[in-house]
N, C-alpha and C positions, 0 to 999 in steps of 0.2 A: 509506474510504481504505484503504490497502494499508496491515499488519499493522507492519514497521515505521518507519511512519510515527510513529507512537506509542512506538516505544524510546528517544526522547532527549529532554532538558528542552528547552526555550526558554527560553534564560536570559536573562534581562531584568536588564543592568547597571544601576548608578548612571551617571547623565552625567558628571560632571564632580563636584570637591569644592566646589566654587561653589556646587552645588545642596542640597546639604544645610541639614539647620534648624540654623541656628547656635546653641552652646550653649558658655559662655564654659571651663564642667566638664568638657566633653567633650573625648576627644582624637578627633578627627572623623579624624587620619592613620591610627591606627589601626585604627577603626573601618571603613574604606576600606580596609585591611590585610587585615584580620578578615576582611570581604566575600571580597575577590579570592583569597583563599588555602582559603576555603571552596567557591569555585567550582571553583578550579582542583584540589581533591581529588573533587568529582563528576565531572571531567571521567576523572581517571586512577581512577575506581570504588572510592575508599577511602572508604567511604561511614559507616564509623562519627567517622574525622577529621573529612568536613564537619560531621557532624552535632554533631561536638563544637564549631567555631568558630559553625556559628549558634545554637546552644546560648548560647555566649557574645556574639554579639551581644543578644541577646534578653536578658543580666542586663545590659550597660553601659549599651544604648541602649533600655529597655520601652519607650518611649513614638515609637519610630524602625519603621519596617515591615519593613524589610530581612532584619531575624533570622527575622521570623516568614514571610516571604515565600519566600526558599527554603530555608527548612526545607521549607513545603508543597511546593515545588518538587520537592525530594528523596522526598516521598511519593508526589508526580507522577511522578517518576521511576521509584521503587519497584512502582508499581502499573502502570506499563505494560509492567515485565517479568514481572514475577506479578501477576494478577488476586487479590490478597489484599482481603480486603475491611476489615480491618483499615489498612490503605494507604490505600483510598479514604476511609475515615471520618475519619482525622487529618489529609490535605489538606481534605474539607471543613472541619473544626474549627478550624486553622491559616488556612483563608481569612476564615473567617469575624473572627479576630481583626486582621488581614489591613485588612481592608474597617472594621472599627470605628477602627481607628486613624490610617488616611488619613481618613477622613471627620472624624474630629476633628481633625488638623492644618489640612486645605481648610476647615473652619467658621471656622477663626481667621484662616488666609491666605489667600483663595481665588488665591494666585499663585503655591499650594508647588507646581511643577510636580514637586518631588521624589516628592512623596506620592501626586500625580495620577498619574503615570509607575508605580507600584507597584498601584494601585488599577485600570487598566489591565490591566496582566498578570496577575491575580491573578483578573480580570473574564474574561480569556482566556483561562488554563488552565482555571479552572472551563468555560466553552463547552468545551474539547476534554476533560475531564472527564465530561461532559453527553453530547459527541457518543459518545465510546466503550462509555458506559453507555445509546446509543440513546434515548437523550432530544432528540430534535432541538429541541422549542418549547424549554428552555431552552437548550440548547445555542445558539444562534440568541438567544436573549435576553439573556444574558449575553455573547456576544460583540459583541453590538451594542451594548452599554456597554462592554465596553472602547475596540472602533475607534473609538465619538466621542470619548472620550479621548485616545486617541490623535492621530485626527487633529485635536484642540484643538491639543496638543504641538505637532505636525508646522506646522500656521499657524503658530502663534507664537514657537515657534523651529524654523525651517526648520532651522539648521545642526546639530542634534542628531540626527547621523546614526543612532543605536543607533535610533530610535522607528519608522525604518523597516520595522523586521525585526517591528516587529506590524501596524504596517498592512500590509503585505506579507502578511502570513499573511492576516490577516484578509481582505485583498482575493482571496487565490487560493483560502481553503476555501469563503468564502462565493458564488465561482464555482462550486464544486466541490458543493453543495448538489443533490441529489436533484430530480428534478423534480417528483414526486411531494409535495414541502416547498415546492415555490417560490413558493407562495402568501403564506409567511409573509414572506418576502424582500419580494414586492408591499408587503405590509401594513407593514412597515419602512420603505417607501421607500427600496429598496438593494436593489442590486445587486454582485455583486461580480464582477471582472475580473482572468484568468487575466494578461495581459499584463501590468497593471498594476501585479497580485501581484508577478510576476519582476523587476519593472522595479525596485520598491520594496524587495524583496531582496538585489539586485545592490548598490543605493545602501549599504545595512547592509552588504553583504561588503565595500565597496571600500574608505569612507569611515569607517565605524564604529570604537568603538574599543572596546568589550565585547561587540559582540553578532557579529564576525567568523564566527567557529568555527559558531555555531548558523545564520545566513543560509546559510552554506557547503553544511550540512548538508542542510537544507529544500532549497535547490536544487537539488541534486544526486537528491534526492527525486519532489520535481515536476517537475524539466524529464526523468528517465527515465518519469514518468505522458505527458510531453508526448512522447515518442518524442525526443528530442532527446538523444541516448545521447552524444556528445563531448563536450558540458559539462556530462552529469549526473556522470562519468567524471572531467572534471577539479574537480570540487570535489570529490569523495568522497575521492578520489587525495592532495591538497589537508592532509586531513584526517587520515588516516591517517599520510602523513609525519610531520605535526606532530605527531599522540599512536600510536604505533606501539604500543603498550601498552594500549589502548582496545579491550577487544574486541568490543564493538557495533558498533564503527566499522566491524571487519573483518567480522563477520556482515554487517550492509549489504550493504558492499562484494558479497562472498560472493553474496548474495539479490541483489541487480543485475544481476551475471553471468546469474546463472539465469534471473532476466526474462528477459533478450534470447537468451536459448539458447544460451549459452555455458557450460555445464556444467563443462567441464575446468579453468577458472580460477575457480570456486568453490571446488572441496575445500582445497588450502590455507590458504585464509584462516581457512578452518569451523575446522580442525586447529589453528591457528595461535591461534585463539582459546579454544580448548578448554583448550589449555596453558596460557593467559596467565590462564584462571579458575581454572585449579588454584594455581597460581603464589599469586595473589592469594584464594587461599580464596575465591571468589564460589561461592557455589550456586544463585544462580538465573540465567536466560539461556541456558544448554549448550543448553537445550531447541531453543532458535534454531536454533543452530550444528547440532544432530542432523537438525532436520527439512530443512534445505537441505540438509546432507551427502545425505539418503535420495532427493530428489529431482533431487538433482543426478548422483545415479549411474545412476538410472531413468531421465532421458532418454539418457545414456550405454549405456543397454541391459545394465548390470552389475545384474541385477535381484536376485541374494542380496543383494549387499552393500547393493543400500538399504534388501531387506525388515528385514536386520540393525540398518540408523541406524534404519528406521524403531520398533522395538520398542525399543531402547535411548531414542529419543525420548517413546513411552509410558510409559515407566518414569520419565523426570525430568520431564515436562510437569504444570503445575501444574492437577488436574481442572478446575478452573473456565477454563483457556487452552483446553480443549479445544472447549469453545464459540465462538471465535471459529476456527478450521478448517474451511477450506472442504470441500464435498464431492471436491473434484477431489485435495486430499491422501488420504482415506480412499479413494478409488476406488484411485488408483495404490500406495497402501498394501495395498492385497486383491489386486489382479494383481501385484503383486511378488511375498506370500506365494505365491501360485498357482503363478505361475512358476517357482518355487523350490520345490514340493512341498510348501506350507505348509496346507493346505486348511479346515484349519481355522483355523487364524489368521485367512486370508483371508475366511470367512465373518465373523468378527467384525470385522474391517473394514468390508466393505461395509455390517454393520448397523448401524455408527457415523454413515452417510449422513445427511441431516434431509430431510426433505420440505420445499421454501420456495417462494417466492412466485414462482411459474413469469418474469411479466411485471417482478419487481424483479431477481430474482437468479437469470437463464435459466444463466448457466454452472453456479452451482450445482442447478438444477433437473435439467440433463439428466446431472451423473454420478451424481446417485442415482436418477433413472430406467434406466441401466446399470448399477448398482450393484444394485437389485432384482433383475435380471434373471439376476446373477453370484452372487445369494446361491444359487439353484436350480439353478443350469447353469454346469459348467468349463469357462472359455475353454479353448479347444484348443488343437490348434498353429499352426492358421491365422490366429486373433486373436494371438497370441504372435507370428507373423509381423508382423501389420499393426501391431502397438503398433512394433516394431522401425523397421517403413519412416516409420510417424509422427513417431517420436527422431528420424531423419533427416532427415525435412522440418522437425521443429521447430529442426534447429538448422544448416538451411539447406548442407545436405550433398545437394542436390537431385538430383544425377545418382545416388548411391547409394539416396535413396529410392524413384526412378521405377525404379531396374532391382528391387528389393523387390515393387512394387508389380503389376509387368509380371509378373513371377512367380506371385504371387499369383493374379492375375486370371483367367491356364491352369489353375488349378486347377478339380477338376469338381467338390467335396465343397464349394462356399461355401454358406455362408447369406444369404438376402438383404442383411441386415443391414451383412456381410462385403463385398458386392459391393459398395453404397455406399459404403461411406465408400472404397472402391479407384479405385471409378469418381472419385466426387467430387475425391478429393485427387490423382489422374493430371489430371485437369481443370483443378485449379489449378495444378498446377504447368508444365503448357503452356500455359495464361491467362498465367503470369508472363515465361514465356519470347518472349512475343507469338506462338505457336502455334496461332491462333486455328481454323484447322481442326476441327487432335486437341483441345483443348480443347471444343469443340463435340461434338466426336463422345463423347466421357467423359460430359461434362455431362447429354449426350442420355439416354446410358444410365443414368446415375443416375436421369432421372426415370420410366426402363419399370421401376422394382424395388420391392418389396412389401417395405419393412421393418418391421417391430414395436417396432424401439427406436428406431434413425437416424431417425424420421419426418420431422425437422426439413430432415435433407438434399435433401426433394425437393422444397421450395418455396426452399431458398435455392440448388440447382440451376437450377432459372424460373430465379432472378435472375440467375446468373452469367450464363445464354443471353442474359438481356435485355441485359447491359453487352456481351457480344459484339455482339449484333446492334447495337447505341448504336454502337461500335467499327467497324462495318461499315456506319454511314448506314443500314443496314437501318430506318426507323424504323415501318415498318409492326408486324416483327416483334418487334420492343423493344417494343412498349407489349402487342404478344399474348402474350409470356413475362412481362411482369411481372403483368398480368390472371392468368395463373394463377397465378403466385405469390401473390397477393392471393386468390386461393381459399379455403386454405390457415387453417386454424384455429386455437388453441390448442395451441402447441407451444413450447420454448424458444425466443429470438432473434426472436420473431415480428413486435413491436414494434420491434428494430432492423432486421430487413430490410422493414418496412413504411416506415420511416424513409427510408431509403435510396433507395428504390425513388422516391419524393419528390422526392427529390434529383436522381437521375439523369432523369426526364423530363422535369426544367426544361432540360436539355441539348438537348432534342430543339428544333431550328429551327420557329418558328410557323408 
């Protein structure tokens, strides 16, 4: 799942004071007090106050799970903005105490839904615990003890809106499962469903009455995974209002824009939240806020100033975060330095690259297949060109790209490499325009060219001919371009234009 999907708790309220274990000693207002005023300091990142009031629930109520529960929460939290491992070791230790003490309240009631409800989420962070640390069998096995708890809850009292917001999760990651893993799912008997996910979400934002703010959150999350950009837009929006002082909120925010190629309503936020860590002494996080800032100026084509966030970014990045960055950051981190006369920076960039699983992770596979290539050889000016006309198609500035690209193409110094990917994205970008002719004729020429690195481009060129010729009834010639695309061997995306290809000639009339 996208990186910060993992930046914020799921905070798993109490229901109601009805729910609690009655205790004639106890002041249970308080203690509900205690809770809500600990939550609501994680949310505004004063993270030594919360931890002072679950501190204190943990001496009034030992024998209650609550203290001990998000405290681990706050470690949850901790460890997915630094990969400390220190973090990760006292949420497990905290879960584990966690899980002993619901389990001894359920031995004596089995009707404390209060305790079940905690033993639940506790079963659920652990799974997203598991997932981050690529553990999927447990990851998957401890979620699957929390959702039957949950959906015990969700049976038996329908109207306890907050329980949504984990079966909700639970139903959209365990959609969200690798296919590669899906065996284990089989063997669970479960499945999980993206729709059902949202549906069960929305119920938690609408109706709920503690778990609001974090359904918001996740929404806004997964419906921009789902391309559904106005209501990922209006819950993040949502959110921010209500904690303008939140600076993750803002990174989000910030990193959403730049999904969708809208770079220029990033940088403030990034800024905006830089301040509000200084403000509040935070030291870890900035990290976020630098690496948007770097990539958000890169498609902007300001390529000093990102090579700038970028190194500023290396400097506050916790070493062990560096592992979960993708190659496509370190590629556009060494063409920045290049760009900018960094040359050697640049070299250590590109061999920051990792080599990975060409058929799990093709996006990262093919920029450290470019990135090899860049460690030996200075893009020129002419790649400097095409990264430029690219910014501009990425961020849907289409008529400024194609006259880039038209430029380019007159040139007589290209390298094959260079001619594809011109041919290719002139091709798409009159595919989009329903220009089906010039699109055809670009496409065509992508597939007469001898690249070394682009290989990928000439079999997912086939394809695009084949959706033309699909587009044109032609369907003789649709099934002979997607035949050779199916040629076509071990390359990035192989397996999703093989997919596709699937897909598209169940269109063709019997």
């Amino acid at each position: 799942m996208v990186i910060f999907m993992n930046k914020f708790i799921v905070l798993f309220f109490i229901f109601s004071l009805s729910l609690f274990a009655q205790n004639d000693k106890t002041d249970w207002l308080k203690v509900h007090n205690l809770t809500l005023e600990g939550i609501d300091h994680l949310y505004n990142m004063n993270f030594d106050e919360a931890s002072k009031k679950f501190s204190e629930l943990q001496r009034i109520v030992p024998n209650d799970p609550r203290g001990y529960f998000f405290n681990a929460i706050q470690y949850y939290f901790l460890f997915s903005i630094e990969r400390k491992k220190e973090y990760y070791d006292k949420f497990f230790d905290l879960s584990e105490k966690v899980i002993k003490i619901c389990e001894d309240q359920i031995e004596q009631n089995e009707n404390d839904y209060n305790s079940k409800f905690y033993l639940a989420g506790i079963y659920g962070y652990r799974g997203i615990m598991y997932q981050i640390d690529n553990s999927i069998v447990k990851a998957v096995w401890d979620g699957k003890k929390g959702f039957s708890l949950l959906k015990q809850i969700v049976k038996e009292k329908p109207d306890l809106y907050d329980a949504y917001l984990g079966t909700g999760l639970f139903d959209y990651l365990l959609a969200k499962i690798p296919k590669t893993f899906s065996w284990i799912l089989s063997a669970l008997g479960y499945s999980g469903s993206i729709e059902n996910g949202l549906k069960q979400l929305k119920i938690a934002e609408e109706k709920g009455v503690y778990t609001k703010q974090e359904a918001r959150f996740y929404l806004s999350q997964f419906l921009l995974f789902e391309k559904r950009y106005d209501e990922a837009f209006y819950y993040i929006k949502k959110l921010i209002k209500e904690y303008p002082e939140n600076s993750l909120f803002l990174i989000s925010y910030a990193n959403m824009e730049s999904r969708i190629d809208k770079p220029e309503f990033a940088i403030e936020p990034c800024k905006k939240a830089i301040e509000i860590n200084k403000k509040k002494n935070i030291t870890s996080g900035d990290d976020l806020a630098y690496i948007v800032l770097a990539n958000a100026h890169f498609l902007l084509n300001d390529f000093y100033s990102a090579s700038e966030y970028y190194e500023i970014y290396l400097k506050k990045v916790p070493k062990d975060n560096l592992e979960y960055l993708l190659n496509y950051n370190f590629f556009q981190m060494g063409l920045s330095n290049d760009f900018s006369g960094k040359r050697d920076k640049a070299i250590e960039s590109y061999k920051m690259t990792k080599k990975v699983n060409m058929e799990k992770r093709p996006w990262d596979a093919l920029f450290y297949i470019r990135a090899q290539y860049f460690i030996n050889n200075v893009p020129n000016e002419n790649y400097k060109k095409i990264v430029i006309a690219n910014n501009y198609l990425k961020r849907k500035k289409t008529d400024e790209a194609l006259k880039e690209y038209l430029n380019i193409i007159s040139l007589s110094n290209l390298r094959e490499d260079e001619k594809i990917v011109c041919y290719f994205d002139i091709g798409e970008i009159y595919l989009n325009n329903n220009n089906l002719e010039q699109s055809q004729k670009y496409f065509d020429l992508a597939t007469k060219t001898k690249p070394s690195i682009e290989k990928y481009l000439i079999p997912y060129a086939y394809y695009k001919l084949g959706k033309i010729a699909l587009l044109k009834k032609d369907y003789f010639n649709t099934k002979e371009y997607f035949n050779k695309a199916k040629e076509f061997e071990n390359y990035p995306y192989e397996e999703s234009i093989r997919d596709s290809i699937k897909i598209e000639l169940k269109k063709i009339p019997e």
